[in-house]
PASEBA-969892 format. One record per residue: residue in three letters; residue number from 0; chain; x, z, y of N, C-alpha, C, O in turn. Coordinates in steps of 0.05 Angstrom, whole numbers, plus 5000, padded with zeros to 4 digits. Layout:
<recs>
res|n|chain|n_east|n_up|n_north|ca_east|ca_up|ca_north|c_east|c_up|c_north|o_east|o_up|o_north
ALA|NUM|A|X|Z|Y|X|Z|Y|X|Z|Y|X|Z|Y
...
</recs>
This chain:
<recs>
res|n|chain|n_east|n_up|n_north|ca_east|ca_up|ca_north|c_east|c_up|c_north|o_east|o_up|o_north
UNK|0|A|5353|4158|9033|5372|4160|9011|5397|4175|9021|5412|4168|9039
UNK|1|A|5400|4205|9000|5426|4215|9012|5457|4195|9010|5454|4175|8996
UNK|2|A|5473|4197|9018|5495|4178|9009|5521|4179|9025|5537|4160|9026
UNK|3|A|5524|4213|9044|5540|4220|9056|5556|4252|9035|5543|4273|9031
UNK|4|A|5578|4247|9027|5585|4268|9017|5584|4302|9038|5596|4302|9059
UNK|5|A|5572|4322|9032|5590|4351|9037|5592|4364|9018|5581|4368|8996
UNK|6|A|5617|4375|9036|5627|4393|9011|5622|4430|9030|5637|4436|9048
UNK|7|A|5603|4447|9022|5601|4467|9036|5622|4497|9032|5630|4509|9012
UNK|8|A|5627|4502|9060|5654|4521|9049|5637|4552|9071|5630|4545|9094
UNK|9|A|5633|4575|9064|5625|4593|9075|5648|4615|9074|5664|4621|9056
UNK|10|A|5643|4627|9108|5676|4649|9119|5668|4671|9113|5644|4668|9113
UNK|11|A|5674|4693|9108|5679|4726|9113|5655|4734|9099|5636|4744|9112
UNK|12|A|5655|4730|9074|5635|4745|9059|5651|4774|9041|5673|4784|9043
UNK|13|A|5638|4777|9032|5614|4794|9024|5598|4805|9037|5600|4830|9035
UNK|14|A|5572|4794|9060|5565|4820|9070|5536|4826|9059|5528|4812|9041
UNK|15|A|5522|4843|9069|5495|4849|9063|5475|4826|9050|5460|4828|9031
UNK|16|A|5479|4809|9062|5463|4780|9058|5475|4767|9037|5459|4751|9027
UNK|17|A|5506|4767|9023|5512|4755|9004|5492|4749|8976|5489|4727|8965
UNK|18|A|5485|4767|8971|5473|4754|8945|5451|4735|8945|5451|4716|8929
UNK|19|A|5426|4740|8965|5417|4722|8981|5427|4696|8980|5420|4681|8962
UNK|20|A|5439|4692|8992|5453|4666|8993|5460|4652|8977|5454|4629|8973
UNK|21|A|5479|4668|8962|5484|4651|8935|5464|4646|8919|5464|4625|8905
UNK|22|A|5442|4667|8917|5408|4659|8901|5398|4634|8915|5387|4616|8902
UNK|23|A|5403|4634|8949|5386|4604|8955|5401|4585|8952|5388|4565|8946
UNK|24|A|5434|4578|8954|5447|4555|8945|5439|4553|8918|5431|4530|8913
UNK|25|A|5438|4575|8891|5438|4566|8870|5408|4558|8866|5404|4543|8847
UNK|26|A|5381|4567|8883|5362|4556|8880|5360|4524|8881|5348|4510|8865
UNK|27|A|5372|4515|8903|5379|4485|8924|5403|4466|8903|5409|4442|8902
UNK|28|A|5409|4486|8891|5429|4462|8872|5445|4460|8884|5450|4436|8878
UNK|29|A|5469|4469|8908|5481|4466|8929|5506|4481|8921|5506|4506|8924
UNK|30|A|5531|4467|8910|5546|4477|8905|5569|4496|8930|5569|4484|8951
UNK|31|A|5586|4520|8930|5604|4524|8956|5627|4538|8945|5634|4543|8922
UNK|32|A|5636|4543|8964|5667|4557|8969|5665|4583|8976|5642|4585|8969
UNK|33|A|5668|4595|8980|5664|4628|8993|5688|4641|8999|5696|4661|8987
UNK|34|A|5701|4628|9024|5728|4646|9035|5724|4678|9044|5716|4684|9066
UNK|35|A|5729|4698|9023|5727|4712|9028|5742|4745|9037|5763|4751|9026
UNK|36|A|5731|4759|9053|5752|4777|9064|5757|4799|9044|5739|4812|9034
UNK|37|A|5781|4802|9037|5794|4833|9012|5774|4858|9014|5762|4871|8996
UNK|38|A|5775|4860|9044|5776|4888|9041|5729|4891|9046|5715|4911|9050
UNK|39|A|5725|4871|9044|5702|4874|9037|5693|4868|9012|5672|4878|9004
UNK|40|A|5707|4849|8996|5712|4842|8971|5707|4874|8953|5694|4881|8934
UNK|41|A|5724|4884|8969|5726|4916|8951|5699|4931|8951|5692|4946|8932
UNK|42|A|5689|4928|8967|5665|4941|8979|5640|4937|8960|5625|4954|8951
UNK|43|A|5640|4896|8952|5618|4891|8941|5624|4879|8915|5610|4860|8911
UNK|44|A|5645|4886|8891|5660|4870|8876|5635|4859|8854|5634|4835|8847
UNK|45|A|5617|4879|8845|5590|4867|8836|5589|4849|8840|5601|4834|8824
UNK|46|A|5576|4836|8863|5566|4811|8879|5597|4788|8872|5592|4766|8861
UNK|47|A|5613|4792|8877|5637|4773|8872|5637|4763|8845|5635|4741|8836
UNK|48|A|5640|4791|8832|5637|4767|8802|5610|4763|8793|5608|4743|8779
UNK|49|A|5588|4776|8796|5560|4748|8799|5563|4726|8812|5555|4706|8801
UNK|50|A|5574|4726|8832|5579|4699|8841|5601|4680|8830|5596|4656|8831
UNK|51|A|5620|4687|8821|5639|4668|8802|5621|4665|8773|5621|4641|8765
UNK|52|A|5608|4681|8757|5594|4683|8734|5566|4654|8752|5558|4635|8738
UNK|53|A|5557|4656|8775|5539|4628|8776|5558|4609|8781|5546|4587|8784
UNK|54|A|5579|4608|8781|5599|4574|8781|5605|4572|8810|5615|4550|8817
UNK|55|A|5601|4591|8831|5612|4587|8857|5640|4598|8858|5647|4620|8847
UNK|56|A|5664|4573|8877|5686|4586|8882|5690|4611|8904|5679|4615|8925
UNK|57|A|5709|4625|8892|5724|4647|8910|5744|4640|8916|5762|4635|8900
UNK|58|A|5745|4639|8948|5772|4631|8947|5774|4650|8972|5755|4663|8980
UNK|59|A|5809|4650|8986|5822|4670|9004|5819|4677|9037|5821|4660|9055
UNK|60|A|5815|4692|9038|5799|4694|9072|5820|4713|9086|5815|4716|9109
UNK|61|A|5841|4725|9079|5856|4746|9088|5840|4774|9078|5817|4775|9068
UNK|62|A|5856|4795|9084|5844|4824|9073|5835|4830|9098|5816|4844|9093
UNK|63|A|5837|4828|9126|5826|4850|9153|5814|4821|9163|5791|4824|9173
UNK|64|A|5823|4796|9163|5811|4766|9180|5812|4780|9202|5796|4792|9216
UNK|65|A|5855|4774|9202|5862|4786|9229|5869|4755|9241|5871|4737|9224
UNK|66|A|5873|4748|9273|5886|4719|9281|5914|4717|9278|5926|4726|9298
UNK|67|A|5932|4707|9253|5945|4703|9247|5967|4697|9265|5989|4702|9257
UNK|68|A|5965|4688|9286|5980|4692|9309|5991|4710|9323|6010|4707|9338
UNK|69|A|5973|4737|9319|5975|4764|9336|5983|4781|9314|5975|4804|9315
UNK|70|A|6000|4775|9292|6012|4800|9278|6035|4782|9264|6039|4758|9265
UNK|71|A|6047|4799|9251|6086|4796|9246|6082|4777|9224|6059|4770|9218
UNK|72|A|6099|4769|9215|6109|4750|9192|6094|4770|9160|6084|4763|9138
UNK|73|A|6098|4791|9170|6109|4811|9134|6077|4818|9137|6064|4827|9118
UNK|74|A|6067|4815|9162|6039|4824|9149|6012|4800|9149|5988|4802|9145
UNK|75|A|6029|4777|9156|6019|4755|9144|6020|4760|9121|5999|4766|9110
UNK|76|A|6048|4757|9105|6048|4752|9075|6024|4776|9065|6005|4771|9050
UNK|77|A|6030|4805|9078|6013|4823|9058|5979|4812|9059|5964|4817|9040
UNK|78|A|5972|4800|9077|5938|4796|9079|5934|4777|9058|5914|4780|9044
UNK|79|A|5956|4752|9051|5943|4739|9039|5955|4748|9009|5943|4737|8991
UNK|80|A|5976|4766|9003|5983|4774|8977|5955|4791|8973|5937|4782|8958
UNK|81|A|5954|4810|8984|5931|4836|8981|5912|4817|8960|5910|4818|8936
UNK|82|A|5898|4793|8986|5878|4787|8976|5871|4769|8957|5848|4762|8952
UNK|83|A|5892|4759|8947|5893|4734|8915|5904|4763|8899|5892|4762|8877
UNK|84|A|5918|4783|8898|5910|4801|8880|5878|4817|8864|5872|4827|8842
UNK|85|A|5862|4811|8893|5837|4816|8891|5820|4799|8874|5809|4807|8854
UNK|86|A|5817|4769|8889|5806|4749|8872|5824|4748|8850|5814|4729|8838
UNK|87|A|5836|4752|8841|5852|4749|8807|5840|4769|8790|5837|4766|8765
UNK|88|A|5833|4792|8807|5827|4817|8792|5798|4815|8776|5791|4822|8754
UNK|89|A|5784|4802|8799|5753|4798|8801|5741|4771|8782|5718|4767|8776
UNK|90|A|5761|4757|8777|5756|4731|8766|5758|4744|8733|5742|4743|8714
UNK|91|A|5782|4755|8734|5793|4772|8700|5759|4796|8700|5747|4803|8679
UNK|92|A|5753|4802|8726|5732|4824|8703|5705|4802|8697|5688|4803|8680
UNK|93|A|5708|4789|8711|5677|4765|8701|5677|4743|8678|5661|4725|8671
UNK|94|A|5707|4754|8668|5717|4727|8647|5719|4705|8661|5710|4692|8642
UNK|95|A|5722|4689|8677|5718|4671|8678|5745|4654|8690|5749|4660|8713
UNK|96|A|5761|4637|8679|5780|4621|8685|5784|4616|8726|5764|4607|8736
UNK|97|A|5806|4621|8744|5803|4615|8763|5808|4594|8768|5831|4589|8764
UNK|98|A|5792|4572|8780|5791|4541|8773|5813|4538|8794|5827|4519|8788
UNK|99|A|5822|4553|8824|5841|4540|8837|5849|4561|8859|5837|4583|8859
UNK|100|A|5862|4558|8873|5873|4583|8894|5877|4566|8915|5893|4548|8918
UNK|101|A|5854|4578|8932|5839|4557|8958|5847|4580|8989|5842|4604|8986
UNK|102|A|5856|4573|9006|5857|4594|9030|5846|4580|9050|5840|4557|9048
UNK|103|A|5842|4598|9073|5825|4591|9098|5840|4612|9118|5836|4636|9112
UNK|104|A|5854|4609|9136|5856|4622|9164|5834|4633|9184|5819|4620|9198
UNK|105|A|5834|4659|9181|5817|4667|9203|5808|4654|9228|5826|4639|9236
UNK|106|A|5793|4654|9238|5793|4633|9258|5811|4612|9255|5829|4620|9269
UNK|107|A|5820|4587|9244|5827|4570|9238|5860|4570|9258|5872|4553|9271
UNK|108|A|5864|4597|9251|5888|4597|9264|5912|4606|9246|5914|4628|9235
UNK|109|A|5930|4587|9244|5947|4581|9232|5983|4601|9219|5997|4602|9199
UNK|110|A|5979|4617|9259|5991|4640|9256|6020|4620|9265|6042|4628|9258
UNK|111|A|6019|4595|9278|6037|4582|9296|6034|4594|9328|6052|4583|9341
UNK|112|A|6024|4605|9339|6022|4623|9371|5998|4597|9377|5993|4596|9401
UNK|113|A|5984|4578|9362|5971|4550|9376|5941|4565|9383|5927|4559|9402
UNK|114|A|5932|4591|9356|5911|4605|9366|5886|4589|9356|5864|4591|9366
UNK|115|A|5891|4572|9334|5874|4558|9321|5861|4530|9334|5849|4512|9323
UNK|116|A|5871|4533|9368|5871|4502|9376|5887|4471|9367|5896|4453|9381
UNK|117|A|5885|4474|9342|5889|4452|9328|5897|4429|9342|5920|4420|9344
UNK|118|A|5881|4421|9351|5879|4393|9370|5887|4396|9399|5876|4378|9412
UNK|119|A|5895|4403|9407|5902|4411|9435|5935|4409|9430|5949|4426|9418
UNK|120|A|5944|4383|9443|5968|4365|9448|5986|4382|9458|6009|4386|9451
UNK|121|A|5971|4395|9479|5993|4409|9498|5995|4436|9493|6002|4450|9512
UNK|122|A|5990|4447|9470|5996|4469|9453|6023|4459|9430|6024|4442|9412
UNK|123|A|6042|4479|9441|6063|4476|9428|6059|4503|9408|6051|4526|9413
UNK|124|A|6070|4487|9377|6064|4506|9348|6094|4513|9343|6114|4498|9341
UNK|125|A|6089|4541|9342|6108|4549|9324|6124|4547|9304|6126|4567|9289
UNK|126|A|6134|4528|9300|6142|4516|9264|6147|4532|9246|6135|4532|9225
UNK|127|A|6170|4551|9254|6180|4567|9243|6160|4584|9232|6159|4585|9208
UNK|128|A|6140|4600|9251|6121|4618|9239|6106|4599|9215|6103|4605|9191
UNK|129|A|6100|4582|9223|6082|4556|9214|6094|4558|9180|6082|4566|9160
UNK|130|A|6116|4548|9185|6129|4534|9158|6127|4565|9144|6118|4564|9121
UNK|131|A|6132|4586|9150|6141|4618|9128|6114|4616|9122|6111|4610|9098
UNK|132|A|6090|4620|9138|6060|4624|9120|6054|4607|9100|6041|4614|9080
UNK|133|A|6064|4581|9102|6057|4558|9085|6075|4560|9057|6068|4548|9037
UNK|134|A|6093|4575|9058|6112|4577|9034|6110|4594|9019|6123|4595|8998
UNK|135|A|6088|4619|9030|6080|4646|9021|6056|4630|9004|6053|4634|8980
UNK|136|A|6040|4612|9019|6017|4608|9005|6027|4584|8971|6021|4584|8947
UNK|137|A|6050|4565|8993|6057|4550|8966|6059|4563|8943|6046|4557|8924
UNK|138|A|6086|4595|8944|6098|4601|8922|6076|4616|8903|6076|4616|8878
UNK|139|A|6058|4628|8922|6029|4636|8908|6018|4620|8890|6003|4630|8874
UNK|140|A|6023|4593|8889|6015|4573|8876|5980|4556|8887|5967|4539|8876
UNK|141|A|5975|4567|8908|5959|4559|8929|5969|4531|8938|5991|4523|8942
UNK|142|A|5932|4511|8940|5937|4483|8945|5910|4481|8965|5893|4499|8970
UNK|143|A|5912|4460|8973|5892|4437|8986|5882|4421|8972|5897|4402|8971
UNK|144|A|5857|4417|8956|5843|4387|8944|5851|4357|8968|5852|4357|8993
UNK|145|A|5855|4338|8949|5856|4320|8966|5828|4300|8969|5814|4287|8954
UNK|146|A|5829|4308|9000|5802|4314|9002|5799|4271|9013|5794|4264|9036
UNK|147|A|5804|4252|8990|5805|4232|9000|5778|4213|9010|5782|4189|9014
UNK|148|A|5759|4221|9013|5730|4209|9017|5731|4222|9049|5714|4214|9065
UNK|149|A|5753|4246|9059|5745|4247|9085|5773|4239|9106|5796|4248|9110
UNK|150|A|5753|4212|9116|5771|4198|9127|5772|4194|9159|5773|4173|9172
UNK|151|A|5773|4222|9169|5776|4216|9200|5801|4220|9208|5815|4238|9200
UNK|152|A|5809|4203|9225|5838|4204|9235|5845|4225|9257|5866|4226|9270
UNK|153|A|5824|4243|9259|5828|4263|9284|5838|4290|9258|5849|4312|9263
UNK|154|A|5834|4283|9241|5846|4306|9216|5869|4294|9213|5888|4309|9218
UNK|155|A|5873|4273|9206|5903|4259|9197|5922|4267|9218|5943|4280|9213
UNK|156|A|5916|4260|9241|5934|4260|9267|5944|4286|9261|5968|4288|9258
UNK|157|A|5928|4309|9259|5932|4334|9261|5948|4349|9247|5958|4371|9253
UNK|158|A|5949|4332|9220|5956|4343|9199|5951|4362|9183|5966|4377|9170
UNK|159|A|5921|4360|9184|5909|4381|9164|5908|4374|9141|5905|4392|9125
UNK|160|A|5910|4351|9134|5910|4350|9102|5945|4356|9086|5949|4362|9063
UNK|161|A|5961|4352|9101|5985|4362|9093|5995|4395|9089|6015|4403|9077
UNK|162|A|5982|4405|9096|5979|4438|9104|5973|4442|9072|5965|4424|9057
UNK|163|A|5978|4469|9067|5961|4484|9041|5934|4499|9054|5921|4509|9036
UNK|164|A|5929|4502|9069|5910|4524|9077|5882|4501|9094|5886|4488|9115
UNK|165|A|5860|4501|9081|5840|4490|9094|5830|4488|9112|5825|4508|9125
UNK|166|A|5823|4464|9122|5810|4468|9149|5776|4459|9149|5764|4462|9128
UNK|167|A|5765|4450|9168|5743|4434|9161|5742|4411|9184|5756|4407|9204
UNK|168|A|5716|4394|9168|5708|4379|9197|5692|4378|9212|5693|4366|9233
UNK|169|A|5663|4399|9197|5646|4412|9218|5636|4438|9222|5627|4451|9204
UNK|170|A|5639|4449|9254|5630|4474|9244|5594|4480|9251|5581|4475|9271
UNK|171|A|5589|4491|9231|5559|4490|9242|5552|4513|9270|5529|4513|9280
UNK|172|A|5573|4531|9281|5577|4551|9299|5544|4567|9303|5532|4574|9324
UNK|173|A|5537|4567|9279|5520|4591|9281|5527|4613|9295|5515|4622|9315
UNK|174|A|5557|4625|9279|5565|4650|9293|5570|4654|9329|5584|4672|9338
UNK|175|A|5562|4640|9341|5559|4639|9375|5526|4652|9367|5518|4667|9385
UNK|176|A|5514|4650|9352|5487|4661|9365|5484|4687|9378|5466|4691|9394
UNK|177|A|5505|4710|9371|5507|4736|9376|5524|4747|9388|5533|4770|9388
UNK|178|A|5532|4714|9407|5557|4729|9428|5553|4735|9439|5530|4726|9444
UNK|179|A|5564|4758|9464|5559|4762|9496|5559|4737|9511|5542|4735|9529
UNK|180|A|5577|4716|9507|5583|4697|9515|5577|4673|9497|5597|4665|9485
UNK|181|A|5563|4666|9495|5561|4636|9467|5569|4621|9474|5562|4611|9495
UNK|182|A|5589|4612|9459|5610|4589|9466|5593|4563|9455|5584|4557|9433
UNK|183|A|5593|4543|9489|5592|4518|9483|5558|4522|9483|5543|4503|9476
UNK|184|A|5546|4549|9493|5510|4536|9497|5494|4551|9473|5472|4562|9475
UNK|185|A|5512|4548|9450|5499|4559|9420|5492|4589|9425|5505|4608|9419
UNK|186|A|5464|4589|9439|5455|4614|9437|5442|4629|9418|5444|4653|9415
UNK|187|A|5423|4610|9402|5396|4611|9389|5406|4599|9364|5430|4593|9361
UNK|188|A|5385|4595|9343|5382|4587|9319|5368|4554|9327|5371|4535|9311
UNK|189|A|5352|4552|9352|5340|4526|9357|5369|4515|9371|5372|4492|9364
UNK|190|A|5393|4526|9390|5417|4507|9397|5429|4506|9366|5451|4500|9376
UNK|191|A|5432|4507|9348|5442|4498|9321|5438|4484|9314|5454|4466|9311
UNK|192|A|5413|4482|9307|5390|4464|9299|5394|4440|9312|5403|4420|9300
UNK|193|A|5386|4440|9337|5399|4419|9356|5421|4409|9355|5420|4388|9341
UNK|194|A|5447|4413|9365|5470|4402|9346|5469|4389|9318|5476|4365|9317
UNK|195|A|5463|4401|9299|5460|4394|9281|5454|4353|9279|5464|4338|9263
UNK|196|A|5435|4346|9301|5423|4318|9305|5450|4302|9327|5449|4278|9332
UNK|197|A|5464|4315|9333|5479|4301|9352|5506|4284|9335|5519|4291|9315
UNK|198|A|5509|4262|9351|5532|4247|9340|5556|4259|9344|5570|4265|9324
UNK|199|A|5564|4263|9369|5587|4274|9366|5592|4301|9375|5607|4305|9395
UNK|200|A|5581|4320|9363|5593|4344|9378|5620|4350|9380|5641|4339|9371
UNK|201|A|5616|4371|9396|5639|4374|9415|5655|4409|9387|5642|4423|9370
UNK|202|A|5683|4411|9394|5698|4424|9372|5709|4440|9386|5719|4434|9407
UNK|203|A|5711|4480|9372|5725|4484|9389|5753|4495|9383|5767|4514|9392
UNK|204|A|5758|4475|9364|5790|4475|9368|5808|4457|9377|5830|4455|9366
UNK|205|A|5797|4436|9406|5803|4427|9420|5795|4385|9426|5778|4380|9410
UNK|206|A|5798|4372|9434|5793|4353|9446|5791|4332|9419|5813|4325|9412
UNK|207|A|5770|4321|9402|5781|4309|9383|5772|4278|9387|5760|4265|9370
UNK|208|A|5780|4267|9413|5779|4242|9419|5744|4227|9419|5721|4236|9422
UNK|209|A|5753|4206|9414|5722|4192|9416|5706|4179|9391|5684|4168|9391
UNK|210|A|5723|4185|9372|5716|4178|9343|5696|4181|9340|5686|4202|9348
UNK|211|A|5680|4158|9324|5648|4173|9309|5654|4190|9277|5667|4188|9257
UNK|212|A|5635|4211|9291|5636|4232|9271|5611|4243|9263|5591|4233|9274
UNK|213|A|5605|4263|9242|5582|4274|9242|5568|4250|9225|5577|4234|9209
UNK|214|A|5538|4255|9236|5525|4234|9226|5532|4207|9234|5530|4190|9217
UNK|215|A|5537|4203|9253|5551|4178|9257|5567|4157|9236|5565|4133|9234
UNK|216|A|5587|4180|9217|5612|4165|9215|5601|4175|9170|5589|4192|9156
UNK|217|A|5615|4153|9168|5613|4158|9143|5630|4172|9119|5628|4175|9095
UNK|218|A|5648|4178|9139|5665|4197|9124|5648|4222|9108|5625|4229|9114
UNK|219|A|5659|4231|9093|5650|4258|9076|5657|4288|9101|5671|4285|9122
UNK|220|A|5645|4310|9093|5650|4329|9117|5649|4345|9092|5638|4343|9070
UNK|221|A|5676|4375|9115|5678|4401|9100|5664|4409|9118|5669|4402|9141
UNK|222|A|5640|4428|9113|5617|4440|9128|5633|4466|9127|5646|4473|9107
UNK|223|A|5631|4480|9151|5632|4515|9154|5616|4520|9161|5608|4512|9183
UNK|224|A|5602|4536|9144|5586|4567|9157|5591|4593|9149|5597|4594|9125
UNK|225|A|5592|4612|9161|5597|4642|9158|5574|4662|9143|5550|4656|9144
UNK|226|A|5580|4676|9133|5568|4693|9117|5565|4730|9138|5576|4751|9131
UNK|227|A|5553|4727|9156|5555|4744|9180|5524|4761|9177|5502|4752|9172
UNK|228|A|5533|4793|9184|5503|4803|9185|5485|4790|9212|5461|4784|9209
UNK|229|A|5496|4786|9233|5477|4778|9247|5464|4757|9242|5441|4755|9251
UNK|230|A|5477|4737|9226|5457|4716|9228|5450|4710|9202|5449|4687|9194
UNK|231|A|5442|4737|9183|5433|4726|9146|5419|4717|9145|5416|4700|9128
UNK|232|A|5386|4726|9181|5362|4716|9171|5362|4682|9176|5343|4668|9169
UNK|233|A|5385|4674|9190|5381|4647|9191|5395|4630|9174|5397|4606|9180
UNK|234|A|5405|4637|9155|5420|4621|9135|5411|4605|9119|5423|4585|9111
UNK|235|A|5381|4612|9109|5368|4591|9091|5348|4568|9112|5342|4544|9110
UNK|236|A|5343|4586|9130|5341|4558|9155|5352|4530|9160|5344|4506|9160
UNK|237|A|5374|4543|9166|5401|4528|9169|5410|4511|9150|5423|4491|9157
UNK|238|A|5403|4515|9121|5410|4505|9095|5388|4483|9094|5395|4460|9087
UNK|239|A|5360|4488|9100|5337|4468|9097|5345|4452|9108|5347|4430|9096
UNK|240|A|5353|4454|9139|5358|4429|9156|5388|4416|9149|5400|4398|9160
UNK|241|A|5391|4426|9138|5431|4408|9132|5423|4385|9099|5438|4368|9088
UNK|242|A|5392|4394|9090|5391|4387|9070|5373|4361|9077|5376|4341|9063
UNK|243|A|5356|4360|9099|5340|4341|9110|5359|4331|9120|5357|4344|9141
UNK|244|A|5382|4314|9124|5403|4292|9140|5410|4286|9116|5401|4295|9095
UNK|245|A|5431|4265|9121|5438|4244|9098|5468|4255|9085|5490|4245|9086
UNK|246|A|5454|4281|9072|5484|4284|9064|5474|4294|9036|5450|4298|9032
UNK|247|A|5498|4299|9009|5495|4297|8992|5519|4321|8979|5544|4317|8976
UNK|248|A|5503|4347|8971|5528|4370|8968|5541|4366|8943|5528|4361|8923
UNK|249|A|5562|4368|8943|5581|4356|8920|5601|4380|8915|5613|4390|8934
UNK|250|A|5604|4388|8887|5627|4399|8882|5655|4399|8885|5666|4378|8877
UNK|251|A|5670|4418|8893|5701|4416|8909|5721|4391|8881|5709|4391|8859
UNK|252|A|5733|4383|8881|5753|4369|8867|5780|4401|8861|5789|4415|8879
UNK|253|A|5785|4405|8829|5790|4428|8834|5831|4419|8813|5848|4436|8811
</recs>
């Protein structure tokens, strides 16, 4: 019996494999999110509003999904202005009402100098950078669902639910399959797979204590996976097996 909430959120689409995907989530009944990048947005705008026209959200990925850390204040604001000009544009040609204005940090980096190590104590954040991105996204009228069914205290501590800009609580790190270096072992589509069964994997945006998580813990999970050419042919793989565990895909609270 399923009886574990997810909620699925996918990074840097539009690419080749996009429509794909959204054909096998909407086959699977599997509702998602689709943080996606501007300036590929432009590339495939077809596919964007078929995909808002099947009831999947679009929400903000930056225009280049540069590390927010390694560029100025003014071109923070422009990545994420560019690109909710985009999704506004794309939502108005599909008709269809934009149910909410959702963002996601490139690599889960915040654009405080922390480099997306979240959890890592002895990483001192930038406030100042911190607080200007957060006020660009507020005045945008950009939010966070309150995501209250997920209840791990290694998010609370952190303060990701206070933020406007999303984070998650697992990553499925597919995208290591096509590194020079695969971070953390994830070479293959079978080290995924594998994880996938473990209680507590390990995170790599730093140390997240000893909490049960995952399948373990009964909290609800924001799932990430990427929308990447290297790895399209494994995406509906990957989707079978997230569908065989005890979880239950649920629509965002909007």
């Amino acid at each position: 019996m399923k009886n574990k909430t997810a909620y699925l959120t996918i990074d840097d689409s539009p690419t080749s494999g996009f429509r794909d995907k959204m054909t096998y989530l909407n086959k699977k009944n599997i509702p998602a999110v689709f943080f996606c990048i501007g300036q590929l947005m432009e590339q495939r705008p077809n596919e964007i509003i078929e995909c808002i026209q099947k009831g999947f959200i679009i929400a903000n990925h930056s225009y280049t999904h540069p590390a927010f850390s390694k560029i100025s204040l003014e071109q923070a604001k422009n990545e994420i202005e560019k690109t909710d000009e985009i999704i506004e544009s794309l939502y108005q040609k599909a008709k269809v009402k934009r149910p909410a204005k959702w963002f996601r940090f490139p690599y889960g980096d915040k654009g405080d100098l922390k480099n997306g190590e979240v959890f890592s104590l002895w990483k001192r954040g930038n406030k100042k950078r911190k607080n200007y991105i957060q006020k660009v996204l507020k005045d945008l009228g950009y939010t966070q669902p309150a995501f209250a069914n997920v209840t791990y205290n290694f998010m609370r501590k952190a303060n990701l639910f206070e933020d406007i800009d999303w984070s998650w609580t697992f990553d499925v790190m597919e995208w290591s399959i096509n590194q020079k270096k695969p971070t953390q072992g994830i070479k293959d589509l079978e080290s995924v797979i594998t994880r996938l069964s473990k209680q507590r994997p390990s995170d790599c945006r730093g140390f997240l204590g000893f909490e049960k998580r995952w399948l373990a813990s009964p909290s609800a999970e924001v799932i990430l996976l990427h929308d990447h050419e290297a790895t399209n042919q494994s995406f509906n793989t990957i989707i079978d097996h997230l569908l065989d565990l005890n979880l239950s895909f649920e629509d965002l609270p909007t």
